[in-house]
N, C-alpha and C positions, 0 to 999 in steps of 0.2 A: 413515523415508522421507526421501531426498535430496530438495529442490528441484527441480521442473521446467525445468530448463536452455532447454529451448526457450520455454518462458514467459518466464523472466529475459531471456533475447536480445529479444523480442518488447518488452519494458517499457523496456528498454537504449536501444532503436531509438528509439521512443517518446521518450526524455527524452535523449538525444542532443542534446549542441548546447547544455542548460540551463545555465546559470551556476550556479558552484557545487557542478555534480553530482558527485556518488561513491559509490560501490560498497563494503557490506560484510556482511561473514557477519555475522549474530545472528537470534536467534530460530528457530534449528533451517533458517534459509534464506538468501536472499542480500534483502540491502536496498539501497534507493535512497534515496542522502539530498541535500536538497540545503540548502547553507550546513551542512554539519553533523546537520540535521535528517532523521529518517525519513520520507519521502514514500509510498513504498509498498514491499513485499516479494513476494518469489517465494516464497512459503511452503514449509517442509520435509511440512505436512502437509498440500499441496497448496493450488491458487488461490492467494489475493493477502492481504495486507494490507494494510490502506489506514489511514493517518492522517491524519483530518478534525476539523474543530472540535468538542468535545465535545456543543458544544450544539446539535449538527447532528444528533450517531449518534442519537438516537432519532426522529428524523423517518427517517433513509435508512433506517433498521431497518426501519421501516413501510411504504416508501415503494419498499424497492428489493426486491432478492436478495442483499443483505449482512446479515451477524448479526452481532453482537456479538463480539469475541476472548477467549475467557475464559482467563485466567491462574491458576494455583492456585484455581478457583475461583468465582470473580469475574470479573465482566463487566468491562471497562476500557472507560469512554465515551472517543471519542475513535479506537478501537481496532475497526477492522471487518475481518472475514471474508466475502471474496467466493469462493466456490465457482468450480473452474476451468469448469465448464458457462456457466458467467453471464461468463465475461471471454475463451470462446472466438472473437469478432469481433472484429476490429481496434476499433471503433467503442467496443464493449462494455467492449475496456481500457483506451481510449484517455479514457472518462470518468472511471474510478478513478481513471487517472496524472495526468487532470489537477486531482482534488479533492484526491489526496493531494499534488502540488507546489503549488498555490494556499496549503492550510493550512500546509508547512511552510515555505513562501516570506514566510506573516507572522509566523514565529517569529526570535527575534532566531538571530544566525549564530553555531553553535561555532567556537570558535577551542580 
């Protein structure tokens, strides 16, 4: 499954203007990184990815309508899946985009 393009536009909009920001395929989607760092994704298997502080995902796990990203397997803390029903209001994504640029805002910047 492609990316939701009309999601990516919508997250695009959103982080427009950020210093640092940029645009790249991985993870079967299109990402948003800023300094380098992955902020959040337009998933290929739909909704979002969000990258927050590790020590955060099991409180939003509990706490939201994000679940864990699981890779081979394995949960990746750090690593959330937000289903596209739960990031259908502006509002709704506009809190993802801004937990996942906060957390990758205090990572140091790729060069």
């Amino acid at each position: 499954m492609a990316y939701d393009e009309d999601l990516a536009d919508r997250i695009r909009g959103l982080m427009a203007g950020e210093k640092g920001f940029a645009e790249k395929k991985m993870f079967g989607g299109l990402a948003f990184l800023i300094g380098g760092n992955m902020a959040v994704a337009a998933s290929g298997q739909g909704g979002i990815l969000v990258r927050v502080d590790p020590a955060a995902s099991e409180k939003l796990v509990s706490t939201t309508k994000a679940h864990p990203m699981v890779m081979r397997g394995r949960a990746m803390d750090g690593w959330l899946r937000v289903d596209t029903e739960h990031v259908r209001e502006k509002r709704q994504l506009a809190r993802w985009v801004e937990r996942g640029v906060k957390y990758a805002r205090s990572l140091p910047v790729k060069t």
